[in-house]
TIVO-2410 file (N, C-alpha, C; in nm, 3 decimals):
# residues 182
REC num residu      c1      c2      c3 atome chaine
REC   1      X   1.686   3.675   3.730     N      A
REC   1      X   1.568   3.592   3.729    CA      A
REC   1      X   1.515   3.581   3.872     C      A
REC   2      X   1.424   3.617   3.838     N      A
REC   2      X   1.352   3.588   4.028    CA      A
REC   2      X   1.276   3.447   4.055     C      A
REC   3      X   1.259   3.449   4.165     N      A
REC   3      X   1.238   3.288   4.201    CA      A
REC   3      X   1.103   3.220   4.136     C      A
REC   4      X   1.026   3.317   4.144     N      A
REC   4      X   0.914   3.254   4.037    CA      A
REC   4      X   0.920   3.234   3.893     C      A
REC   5      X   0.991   3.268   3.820     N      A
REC   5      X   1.011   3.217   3.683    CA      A
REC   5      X   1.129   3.153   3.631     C      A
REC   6      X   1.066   3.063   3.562     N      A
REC   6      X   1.178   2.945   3.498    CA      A
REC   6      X   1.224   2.984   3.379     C      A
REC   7      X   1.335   2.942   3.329     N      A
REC   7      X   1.411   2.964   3.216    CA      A
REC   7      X   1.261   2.903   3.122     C      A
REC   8      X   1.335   2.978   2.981     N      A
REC   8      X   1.221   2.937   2.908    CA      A
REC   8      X   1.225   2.759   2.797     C      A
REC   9      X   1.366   2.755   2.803     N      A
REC   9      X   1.390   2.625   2.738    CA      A
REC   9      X   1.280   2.519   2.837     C      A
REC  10      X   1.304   2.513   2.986     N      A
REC  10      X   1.220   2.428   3.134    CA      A
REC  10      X   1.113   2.438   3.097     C      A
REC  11      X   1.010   2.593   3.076     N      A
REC  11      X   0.892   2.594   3.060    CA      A
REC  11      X   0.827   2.517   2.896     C      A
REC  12      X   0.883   2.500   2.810     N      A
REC  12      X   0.869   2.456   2.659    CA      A
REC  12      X   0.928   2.309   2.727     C      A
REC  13      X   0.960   2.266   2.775     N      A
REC  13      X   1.033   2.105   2.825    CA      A
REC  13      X   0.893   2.103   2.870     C      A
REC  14      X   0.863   2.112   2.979     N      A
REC  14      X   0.724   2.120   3.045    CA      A
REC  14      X   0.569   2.085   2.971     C      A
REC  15      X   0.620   2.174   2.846     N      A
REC  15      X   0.476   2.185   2.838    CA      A
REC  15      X   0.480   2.090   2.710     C      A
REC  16      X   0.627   2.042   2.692     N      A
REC  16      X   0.578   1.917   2.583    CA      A
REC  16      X   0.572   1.754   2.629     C      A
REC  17      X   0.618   1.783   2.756     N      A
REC  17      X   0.593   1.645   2.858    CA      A
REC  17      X   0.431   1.661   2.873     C      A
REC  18      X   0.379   1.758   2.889     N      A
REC  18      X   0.227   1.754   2.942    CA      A
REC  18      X   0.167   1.761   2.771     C      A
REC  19      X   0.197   1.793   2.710     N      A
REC  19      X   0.082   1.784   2.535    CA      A
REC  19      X   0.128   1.633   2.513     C      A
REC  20      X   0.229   1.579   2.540     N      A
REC  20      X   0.289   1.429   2.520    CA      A
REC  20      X   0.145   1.295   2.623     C      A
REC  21      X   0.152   1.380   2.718     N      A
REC  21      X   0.089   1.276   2.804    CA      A
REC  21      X  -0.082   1.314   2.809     C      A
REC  22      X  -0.122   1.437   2.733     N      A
REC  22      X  -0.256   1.482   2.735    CA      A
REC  22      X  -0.272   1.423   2.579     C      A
REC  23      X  -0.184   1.375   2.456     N      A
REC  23      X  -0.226   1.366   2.334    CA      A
REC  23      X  -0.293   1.234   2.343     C      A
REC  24      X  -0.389   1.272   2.280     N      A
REC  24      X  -0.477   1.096   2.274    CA      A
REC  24      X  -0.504   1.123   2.160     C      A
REC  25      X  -0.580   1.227   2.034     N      A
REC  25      X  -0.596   1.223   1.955    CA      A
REC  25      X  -0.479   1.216   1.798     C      A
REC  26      X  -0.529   1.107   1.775     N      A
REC  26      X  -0.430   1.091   1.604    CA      A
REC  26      X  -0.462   1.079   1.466     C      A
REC  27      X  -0.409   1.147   1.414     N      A
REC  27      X  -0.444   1.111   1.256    CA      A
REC  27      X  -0.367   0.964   1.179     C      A
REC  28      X  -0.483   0.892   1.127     N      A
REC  28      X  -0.442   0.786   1.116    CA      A
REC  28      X  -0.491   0.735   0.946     C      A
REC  29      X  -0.367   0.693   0.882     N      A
REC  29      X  -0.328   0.699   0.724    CA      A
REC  29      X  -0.304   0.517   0.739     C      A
REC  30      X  -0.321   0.511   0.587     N      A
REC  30      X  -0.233   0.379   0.528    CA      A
REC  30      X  -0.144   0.412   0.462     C      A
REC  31      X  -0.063   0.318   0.445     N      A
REC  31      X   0.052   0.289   0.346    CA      A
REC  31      X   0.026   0.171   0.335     C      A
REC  32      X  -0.030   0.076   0.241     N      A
REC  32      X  -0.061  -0.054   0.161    CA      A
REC  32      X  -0.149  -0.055   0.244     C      A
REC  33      X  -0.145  -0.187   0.289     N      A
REC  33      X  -0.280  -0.224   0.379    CA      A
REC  33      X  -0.226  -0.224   0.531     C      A
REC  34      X  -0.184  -0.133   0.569     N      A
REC  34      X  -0.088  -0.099   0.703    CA      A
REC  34      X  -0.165   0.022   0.759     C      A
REC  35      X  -0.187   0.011   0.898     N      A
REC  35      X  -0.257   0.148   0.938    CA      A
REC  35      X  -0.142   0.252   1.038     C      A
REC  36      X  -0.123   0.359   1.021     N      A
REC  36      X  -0.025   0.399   1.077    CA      A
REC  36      X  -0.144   0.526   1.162     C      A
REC  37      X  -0.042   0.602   1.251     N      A
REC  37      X  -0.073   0.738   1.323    CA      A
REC  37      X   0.022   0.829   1.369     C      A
REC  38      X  -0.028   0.963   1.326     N      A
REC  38      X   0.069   1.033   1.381    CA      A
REC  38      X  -0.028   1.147   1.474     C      A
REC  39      X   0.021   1.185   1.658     N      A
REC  39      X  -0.008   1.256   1.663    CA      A
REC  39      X  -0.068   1.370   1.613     C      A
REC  40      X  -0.179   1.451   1.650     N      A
REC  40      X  -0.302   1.511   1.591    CA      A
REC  40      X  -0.177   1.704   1.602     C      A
REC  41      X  -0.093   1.690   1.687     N      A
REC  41      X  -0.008   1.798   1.735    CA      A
REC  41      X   0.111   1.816   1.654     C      A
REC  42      X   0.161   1.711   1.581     N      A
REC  42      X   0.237   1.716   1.458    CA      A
REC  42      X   0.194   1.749   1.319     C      A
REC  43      X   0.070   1.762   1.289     N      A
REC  43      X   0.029   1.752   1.181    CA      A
REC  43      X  -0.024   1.925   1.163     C      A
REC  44      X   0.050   1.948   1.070     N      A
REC  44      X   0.034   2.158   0.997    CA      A
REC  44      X  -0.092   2.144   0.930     C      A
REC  45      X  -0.107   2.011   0.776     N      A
REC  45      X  -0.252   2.025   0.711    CA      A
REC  45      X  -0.230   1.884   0.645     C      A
REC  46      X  -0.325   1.899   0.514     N      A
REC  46      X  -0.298   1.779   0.432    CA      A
REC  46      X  -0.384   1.859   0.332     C      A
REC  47      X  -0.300   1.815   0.237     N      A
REC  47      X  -0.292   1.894   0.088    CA      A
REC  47      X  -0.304   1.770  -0.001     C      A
REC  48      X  -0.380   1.787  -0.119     N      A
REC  48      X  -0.353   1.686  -0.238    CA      A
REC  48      X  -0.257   1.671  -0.323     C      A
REC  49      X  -0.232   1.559  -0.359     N      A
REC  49      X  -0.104   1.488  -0.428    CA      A
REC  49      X  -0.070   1.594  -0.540     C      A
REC  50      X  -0.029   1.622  -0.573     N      A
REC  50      X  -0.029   1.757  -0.650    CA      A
REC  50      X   0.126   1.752  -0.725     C      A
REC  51      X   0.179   1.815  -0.838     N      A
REC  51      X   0.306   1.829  -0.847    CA      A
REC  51      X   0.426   1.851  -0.744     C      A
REC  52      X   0.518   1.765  -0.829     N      A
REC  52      X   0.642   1.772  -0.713    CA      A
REC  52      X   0.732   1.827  -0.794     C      A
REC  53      X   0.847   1.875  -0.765     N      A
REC  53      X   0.984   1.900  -0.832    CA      A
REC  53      X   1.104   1.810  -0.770     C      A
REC  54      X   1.172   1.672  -0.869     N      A
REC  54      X   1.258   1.652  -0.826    CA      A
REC  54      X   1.394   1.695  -0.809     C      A
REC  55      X   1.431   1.623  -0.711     N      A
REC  55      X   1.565   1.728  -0.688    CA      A
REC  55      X   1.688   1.618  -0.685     C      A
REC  56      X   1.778   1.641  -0.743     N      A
REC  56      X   1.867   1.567  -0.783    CA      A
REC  56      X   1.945   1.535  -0.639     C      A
REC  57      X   1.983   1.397  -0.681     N      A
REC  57      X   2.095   1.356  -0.568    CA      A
REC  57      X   2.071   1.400  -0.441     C      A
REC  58      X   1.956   1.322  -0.418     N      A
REC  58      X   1.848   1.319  -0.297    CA      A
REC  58      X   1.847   1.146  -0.279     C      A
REC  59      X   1.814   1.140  -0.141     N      A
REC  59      X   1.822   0.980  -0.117    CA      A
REC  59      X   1.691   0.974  -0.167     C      A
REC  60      X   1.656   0.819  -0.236     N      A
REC  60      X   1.571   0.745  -0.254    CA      A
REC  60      X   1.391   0.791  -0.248     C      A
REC  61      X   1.376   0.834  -0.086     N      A
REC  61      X   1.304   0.804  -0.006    CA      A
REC  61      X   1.260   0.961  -0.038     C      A
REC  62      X   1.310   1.058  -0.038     N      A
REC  62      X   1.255   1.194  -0.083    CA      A
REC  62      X   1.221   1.201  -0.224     C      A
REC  63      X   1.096   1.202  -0.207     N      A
REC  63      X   1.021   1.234  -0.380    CA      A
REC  63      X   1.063   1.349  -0.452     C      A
REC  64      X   1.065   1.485  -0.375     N      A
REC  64      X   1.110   1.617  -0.444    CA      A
REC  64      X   1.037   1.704  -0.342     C      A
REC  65      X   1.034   1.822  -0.399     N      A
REC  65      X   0.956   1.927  -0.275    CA      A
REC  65      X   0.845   1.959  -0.374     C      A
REC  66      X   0.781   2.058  -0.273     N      A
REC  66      X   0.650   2.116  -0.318    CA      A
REC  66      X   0.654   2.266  -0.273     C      A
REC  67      X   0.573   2.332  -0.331     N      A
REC  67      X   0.599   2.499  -0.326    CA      A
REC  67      X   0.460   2.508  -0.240     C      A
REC  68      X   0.460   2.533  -0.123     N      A
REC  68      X   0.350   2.550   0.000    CA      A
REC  68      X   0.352   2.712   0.078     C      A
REC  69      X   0.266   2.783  -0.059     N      A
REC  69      X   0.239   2.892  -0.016    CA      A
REC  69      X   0.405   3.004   0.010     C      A
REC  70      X   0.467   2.971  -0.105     N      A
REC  70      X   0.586   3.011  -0.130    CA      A
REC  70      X   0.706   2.972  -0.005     C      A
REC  71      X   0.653   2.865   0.005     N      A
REC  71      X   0.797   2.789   0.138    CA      A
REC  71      X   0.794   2.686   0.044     C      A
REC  72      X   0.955   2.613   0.026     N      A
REC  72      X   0.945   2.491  -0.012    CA      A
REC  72      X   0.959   2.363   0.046     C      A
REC  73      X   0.871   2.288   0.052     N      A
REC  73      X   0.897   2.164   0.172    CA      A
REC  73      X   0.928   2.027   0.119     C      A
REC  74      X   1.013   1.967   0.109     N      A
REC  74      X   1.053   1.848   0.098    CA      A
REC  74      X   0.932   1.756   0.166     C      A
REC  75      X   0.932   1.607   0.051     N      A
REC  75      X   0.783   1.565   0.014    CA      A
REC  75      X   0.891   1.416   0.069     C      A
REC  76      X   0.893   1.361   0.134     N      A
REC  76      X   0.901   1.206   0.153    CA      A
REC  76      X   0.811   1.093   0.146     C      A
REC  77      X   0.890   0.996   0.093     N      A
REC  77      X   0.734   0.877   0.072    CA      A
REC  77      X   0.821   0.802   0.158     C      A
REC  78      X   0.702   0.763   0.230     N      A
REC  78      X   0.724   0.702   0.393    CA      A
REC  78      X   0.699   0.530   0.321     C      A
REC  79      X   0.635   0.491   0.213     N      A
REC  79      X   0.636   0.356   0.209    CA      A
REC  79      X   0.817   0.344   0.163     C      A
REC  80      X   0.910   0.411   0.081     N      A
REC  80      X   1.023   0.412   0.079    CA      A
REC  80      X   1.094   0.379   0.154     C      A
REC  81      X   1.079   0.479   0.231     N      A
REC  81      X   1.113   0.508   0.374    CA      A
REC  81      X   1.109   0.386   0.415     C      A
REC  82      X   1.015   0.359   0.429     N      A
REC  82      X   1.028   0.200   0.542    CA      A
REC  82      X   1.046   0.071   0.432     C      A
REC  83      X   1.139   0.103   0.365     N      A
REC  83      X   1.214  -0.006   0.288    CA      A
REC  83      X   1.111  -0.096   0.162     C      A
REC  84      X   0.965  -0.015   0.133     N      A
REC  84      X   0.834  -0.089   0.067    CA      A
REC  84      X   0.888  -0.024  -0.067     C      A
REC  85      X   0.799  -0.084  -0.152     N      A
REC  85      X   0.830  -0.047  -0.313    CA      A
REC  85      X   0.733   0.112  -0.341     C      A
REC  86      X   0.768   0.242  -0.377     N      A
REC  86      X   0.751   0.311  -0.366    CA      A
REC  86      X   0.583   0.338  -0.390     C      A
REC  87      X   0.486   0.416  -0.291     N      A
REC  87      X   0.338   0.382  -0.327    CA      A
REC  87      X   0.302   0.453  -0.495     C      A
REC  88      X   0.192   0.406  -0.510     N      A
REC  88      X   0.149   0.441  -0.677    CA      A
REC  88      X   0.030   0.560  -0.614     C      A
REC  89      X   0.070   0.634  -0.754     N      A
REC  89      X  -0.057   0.763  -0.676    CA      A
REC  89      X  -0.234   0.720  -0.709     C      A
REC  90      X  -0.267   0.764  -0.626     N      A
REC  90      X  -0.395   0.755  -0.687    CA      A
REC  90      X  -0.507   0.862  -0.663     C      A
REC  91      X  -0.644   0.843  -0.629     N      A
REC  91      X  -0.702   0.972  -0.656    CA      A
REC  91      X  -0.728   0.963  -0.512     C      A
REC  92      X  -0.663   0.895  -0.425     N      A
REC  92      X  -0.668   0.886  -0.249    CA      A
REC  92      X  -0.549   0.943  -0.203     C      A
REC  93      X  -0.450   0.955  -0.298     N      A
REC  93      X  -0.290   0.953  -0.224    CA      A
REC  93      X  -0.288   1.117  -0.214     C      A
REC  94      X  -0.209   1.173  -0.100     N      A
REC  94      X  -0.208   1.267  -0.029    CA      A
REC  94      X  -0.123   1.284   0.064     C      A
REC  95      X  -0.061   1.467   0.097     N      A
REC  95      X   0.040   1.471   0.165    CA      A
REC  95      X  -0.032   1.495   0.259     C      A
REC  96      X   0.037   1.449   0.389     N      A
REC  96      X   0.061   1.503   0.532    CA      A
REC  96      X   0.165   1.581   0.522     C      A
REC  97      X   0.140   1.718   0.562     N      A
REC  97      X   0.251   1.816   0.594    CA      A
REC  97      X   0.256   1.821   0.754     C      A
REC  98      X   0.370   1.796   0.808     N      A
REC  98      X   0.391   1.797   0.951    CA      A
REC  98      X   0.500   1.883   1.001     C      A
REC  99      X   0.544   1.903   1.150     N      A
REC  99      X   0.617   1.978   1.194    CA      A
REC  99      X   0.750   1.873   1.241     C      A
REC 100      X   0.857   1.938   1.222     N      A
REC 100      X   0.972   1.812   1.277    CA      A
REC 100      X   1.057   1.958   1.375     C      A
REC 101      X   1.057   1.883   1.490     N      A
REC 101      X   1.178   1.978   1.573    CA      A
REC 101      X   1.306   1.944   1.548     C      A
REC 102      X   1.386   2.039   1.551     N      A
REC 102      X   1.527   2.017   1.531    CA      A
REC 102      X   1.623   2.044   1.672     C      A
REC 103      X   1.692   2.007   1.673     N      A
REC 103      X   1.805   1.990   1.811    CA      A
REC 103      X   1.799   2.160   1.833     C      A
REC 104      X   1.814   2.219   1.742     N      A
REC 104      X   1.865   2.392   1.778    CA      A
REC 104      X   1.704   2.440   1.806     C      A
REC 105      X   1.563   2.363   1.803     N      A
REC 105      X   1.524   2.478   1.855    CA      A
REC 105      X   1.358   2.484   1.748     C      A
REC 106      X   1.458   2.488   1.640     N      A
REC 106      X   1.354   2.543   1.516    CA      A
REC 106      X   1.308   2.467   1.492     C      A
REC 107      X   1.165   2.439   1.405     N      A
REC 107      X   1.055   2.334   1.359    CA      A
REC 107      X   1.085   2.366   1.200     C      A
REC 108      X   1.099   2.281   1.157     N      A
REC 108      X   1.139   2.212   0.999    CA      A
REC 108      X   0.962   2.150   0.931     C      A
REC 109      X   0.894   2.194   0.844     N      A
REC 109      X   0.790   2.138   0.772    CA      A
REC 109      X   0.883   2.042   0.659     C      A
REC 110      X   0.779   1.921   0.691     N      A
REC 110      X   0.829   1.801   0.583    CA      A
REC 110      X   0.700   1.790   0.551     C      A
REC 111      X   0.684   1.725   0.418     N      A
REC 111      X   0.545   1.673   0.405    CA      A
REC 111      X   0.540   1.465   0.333     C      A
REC 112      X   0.501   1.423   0.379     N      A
REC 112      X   0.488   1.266   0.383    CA      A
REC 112      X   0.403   1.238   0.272     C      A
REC 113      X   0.427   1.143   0.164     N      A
REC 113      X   0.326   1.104   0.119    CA      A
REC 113      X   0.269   0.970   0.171     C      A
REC 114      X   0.115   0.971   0.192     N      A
REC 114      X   0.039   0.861   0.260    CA      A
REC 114      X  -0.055   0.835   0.128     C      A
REC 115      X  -0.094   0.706   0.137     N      A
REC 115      X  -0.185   0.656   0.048    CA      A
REC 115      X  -0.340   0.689   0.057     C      A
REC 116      X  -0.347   0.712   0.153     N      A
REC 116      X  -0.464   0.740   0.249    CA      A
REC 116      X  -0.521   0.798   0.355     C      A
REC 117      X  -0.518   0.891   0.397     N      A
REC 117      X  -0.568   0.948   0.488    CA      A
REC 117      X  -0.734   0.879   0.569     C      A
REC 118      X  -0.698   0.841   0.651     N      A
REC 118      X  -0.842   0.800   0.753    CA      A
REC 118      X  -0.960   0.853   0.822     C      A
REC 119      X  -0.874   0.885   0.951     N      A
REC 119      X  -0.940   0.970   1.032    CA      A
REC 119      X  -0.862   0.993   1.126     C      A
REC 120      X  -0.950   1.099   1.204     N      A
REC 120      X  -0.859   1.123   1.323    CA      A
REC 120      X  -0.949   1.079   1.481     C      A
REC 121      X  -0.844   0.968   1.518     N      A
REC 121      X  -0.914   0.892   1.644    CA      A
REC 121      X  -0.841   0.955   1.791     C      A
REC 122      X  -0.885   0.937   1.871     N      A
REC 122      X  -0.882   0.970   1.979    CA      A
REC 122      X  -0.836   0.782   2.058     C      A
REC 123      X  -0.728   0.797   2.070     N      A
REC 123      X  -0.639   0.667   2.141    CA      A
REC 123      X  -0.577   0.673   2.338     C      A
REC 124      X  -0.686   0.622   2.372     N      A
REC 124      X  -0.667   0.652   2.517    CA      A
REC 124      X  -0.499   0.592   2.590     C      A
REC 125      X  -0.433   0.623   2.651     N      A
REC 125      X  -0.345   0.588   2.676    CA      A
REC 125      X  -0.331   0.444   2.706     C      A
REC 126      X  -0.391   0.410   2.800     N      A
REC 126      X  -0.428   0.262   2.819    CA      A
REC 126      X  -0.465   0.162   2.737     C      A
REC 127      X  -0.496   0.216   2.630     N      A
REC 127      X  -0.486   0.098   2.489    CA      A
REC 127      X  -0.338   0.150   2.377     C      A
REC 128      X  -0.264   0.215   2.451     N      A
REC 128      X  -0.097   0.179   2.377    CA      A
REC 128      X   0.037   0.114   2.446     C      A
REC 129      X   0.057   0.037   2.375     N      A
REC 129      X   0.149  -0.064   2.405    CA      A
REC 129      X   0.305   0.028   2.369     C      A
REC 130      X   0.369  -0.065   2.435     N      A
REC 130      X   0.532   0.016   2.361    CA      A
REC 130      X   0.555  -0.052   2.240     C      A
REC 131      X   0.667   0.014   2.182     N      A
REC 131      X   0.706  -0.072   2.062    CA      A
REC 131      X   0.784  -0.162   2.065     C      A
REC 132      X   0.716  -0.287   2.009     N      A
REC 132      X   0.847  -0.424   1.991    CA      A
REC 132      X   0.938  -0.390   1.978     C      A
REC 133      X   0.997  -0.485   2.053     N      A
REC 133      X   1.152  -0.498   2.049    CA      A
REC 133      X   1.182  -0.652   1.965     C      A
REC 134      X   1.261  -0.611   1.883     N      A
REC 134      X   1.303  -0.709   1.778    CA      A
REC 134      X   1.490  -0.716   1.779     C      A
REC 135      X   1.552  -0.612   1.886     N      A
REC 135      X   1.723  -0.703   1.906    CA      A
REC 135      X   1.745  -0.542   1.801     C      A
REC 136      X   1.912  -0.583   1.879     N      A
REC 136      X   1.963  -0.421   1.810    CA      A
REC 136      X   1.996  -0.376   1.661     C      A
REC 137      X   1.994  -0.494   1.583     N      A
REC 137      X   1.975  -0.498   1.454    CA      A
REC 137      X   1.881  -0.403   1.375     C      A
REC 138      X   1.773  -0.399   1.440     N      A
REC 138      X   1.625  -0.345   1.399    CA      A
REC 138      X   1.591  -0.213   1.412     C      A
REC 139      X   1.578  -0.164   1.358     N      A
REC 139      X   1.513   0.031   1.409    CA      A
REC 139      X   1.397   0.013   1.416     C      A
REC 140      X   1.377   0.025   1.532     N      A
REC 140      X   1.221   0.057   1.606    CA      A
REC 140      X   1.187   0.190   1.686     C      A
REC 141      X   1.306   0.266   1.686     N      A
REC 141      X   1.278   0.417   1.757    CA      A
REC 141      X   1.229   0.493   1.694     C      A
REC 142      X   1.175   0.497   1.586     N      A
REC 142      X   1.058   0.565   1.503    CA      A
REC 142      X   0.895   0.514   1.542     C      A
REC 143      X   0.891   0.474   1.608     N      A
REC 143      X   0.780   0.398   1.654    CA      A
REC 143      X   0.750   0.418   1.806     C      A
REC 144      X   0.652   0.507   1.832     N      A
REC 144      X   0.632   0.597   1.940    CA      A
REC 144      X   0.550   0.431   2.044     C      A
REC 145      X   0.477   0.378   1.941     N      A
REC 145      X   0.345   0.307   2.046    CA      A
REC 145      X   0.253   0.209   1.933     C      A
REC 146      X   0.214   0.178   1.988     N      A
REC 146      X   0.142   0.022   1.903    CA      A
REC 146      X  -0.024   0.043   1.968     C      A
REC 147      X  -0.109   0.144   1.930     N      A
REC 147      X  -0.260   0.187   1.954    CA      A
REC 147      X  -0.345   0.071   1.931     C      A
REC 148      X  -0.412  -0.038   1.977     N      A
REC 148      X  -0.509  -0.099   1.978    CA      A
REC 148      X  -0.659  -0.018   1.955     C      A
REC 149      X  -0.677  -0.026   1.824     N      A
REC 149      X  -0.809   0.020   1.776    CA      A
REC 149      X  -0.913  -0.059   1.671     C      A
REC 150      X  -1.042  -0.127   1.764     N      A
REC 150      X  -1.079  -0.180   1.682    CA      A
REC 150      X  -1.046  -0.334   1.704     C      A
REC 151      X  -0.982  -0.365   1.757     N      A
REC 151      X  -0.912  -0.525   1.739    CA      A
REC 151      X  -0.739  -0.553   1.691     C      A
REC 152      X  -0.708  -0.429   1.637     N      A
REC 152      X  -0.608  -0.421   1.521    CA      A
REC 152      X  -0.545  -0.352   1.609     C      A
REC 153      X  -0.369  -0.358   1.591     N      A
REC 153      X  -0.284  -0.275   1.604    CA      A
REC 153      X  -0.301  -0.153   1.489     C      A
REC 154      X  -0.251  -0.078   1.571     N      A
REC 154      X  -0.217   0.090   1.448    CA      A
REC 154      X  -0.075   0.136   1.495     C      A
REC 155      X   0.014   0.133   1.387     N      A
REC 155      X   0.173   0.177   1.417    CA      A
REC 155      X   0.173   0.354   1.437     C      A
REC 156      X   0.198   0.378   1.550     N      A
REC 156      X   0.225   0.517   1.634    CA      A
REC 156      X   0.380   0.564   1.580     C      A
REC 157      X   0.392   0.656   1.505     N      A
REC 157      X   0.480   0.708   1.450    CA      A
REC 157      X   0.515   0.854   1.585     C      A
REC 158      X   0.679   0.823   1.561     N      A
REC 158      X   0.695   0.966   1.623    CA      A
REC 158      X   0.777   1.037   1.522     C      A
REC 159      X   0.719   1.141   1.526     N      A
REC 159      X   0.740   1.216   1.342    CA      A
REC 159      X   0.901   1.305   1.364     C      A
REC 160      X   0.923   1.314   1.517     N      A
REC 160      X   1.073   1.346   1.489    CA      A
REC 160      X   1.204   1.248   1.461     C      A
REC 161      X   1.132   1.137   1.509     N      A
REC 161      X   1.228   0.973   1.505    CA      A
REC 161      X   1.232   0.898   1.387     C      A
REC 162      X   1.113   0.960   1.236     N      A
REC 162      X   1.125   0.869   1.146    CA      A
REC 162      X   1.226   0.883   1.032     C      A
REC 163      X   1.304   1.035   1.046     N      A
REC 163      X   1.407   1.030   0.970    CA      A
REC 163      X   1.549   1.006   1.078     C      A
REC 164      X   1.664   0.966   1.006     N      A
REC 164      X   1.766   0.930   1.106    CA      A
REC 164      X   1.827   1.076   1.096     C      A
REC 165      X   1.944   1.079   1.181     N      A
REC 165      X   1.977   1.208   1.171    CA      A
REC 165      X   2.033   1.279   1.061     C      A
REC 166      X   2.080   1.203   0.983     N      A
REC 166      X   2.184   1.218   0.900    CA      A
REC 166      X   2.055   1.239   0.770     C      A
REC 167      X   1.966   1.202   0.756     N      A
REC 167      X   1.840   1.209   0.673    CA      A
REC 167      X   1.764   1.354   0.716     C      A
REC 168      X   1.746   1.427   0.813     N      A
REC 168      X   1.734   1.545   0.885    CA      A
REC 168      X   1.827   1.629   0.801     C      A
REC 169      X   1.928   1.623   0.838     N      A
REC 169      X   2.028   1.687   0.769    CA      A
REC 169      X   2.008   1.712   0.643     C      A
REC 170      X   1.954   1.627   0.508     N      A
REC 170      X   1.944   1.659   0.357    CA      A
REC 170      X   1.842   1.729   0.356     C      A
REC 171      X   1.713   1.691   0.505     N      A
REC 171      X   1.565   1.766   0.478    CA      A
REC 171      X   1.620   1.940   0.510     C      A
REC 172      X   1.679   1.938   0.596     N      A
REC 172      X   1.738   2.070   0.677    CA      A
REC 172      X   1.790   2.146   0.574     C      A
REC 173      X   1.884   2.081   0.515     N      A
REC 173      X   1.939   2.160   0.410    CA      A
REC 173      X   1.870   2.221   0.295     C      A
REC 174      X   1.760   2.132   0.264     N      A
REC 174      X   1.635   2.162   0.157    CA      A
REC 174      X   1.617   2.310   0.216     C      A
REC 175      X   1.543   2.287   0.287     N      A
REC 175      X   1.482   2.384   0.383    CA      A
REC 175      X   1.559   2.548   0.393     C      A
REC 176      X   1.716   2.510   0.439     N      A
REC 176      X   1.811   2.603   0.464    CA      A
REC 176      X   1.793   2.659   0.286     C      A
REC 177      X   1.771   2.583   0.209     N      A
REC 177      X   1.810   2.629   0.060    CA      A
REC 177      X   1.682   2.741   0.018     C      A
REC 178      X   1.603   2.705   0.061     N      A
REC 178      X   1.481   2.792   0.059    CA      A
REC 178      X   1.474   2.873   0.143     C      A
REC 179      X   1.570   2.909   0.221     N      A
REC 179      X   1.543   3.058   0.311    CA      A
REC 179      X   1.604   3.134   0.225     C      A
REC 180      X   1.773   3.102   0.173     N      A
REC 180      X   1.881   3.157   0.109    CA      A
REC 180      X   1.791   3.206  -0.012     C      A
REC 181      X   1.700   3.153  -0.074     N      A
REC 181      X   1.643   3.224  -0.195    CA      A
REC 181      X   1.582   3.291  -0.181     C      A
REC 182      X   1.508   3.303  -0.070     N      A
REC 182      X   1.381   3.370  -0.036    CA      A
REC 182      X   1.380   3.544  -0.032     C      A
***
C-alpha cells in the first residue's frame, strides 16, 4: 500500500461519518398518531401493502416476508415492534423497504410496515435534539434524534438500532434462507 491510499474498510468509515453528518433529508411515516423518520439514505423504495407469507415460529413483531422481485424480505410491523397493538391495514398502510448493515459488512433488506407514509423533509441539524434519556431500564438506542418540525417532535429512527441483535439474527437468517434456495 503506498502512502496515499487508505485501506478500504477507513475509506467506507469515512464516507459514512460524512453522509451521517451531510443527511438532513428524511422520510417521515406514522404509526397511530406518532410521527416517526427514517433517514432518506436507508430507504431502497416503498411498495404497497400487498400479500405476505407467514412464517412460522417467528417473533411476534415479524409479519411474514414478501417476494420483492424474486428476493425474499422479511416484513416487520414496527407498531409491534415498539410494544403497540399490531397496526390494522388500510388503503394508506404500506411497506418501507430499507437497507440494514450487518457487523460482517453486508446490507440485509427488511421491509417495515408503516401506516402511513408522509413525506420526505429535509431536517437541518440544528433542529435535532438527542434522544431522551429515561434510566437504563429503557431502550432508547433505536432512536437516532428527536427532529423539531413544525412545532412537534418527529422520532428519528436509526434503522440499524431498531432491531436488537438477537432479532437481526432471525431477519439474517430469513434472508440466509433465501440465498440457499435461490
Amino acid at each position: 500500500m503506498t502512502t496515499n491510499q487508505l485501506p478500504v474498510q477507513t475509506v467506507r468509515a469515512a464516507a459514512t461519518v460524512l453522509a451521517a453528518a451531510e443527511q438532513q433529508q428524511y422520510l417521515t411515516f406514522t404509526l397511530g398518531e406518532e410521527m416517526f423518520a427514517i433517514g432518506i439514505l436507508a430507504i431502497r423504495e416503498i411498495i404497497e401493502y400487498g400479500h405476505l407469507t407467514e412464517v412460522p415460529m417467528t417473533p411476534p413483531f415479524i409479519r411474514g416476508v414478501i417476494n420483492l422481485r424474486g428476493a425474499v424480505v422479511p416484513v416487520v410491523d414496527l407498531a409491534v415492534r415498539f410494544a403497540r397493538p399490531a397496526s390494522a391495514v388500510s388503503k394508506r398502510t404500506c411497506i418501507v423497504i430499507i437497507d440494514i448493515d450487518q457487523a460482517d459488512g453486508t446490507t440485509n433488506q427488511m421491509g417495515i410496515v408503516v401506516d402511513a407514509v408522509s413525506e420526505v423533509l429535509e431536517i437541518p441539524a440544528s433542529e435535532i435534539e438527542p434522544p431522551p434519556e429515561f434510566g437504563a431500564r429503557i431502550r432508547t438506542d433505536f432512536i437516532s434524534g428527536m427532529g423539531k418540525v413544525g412545532g412537534k417532535f418527529v422520532v428519528m429512527l436509526d434503522v440499524n438500532k431498531v432491531l436488537s441483535i438477537e432479532e437481526v439474527a432471525v431477519v439474517s437468517a430469513m434472508n440466509q434462507t433465501e440465498a440457499i434456495s435461490s
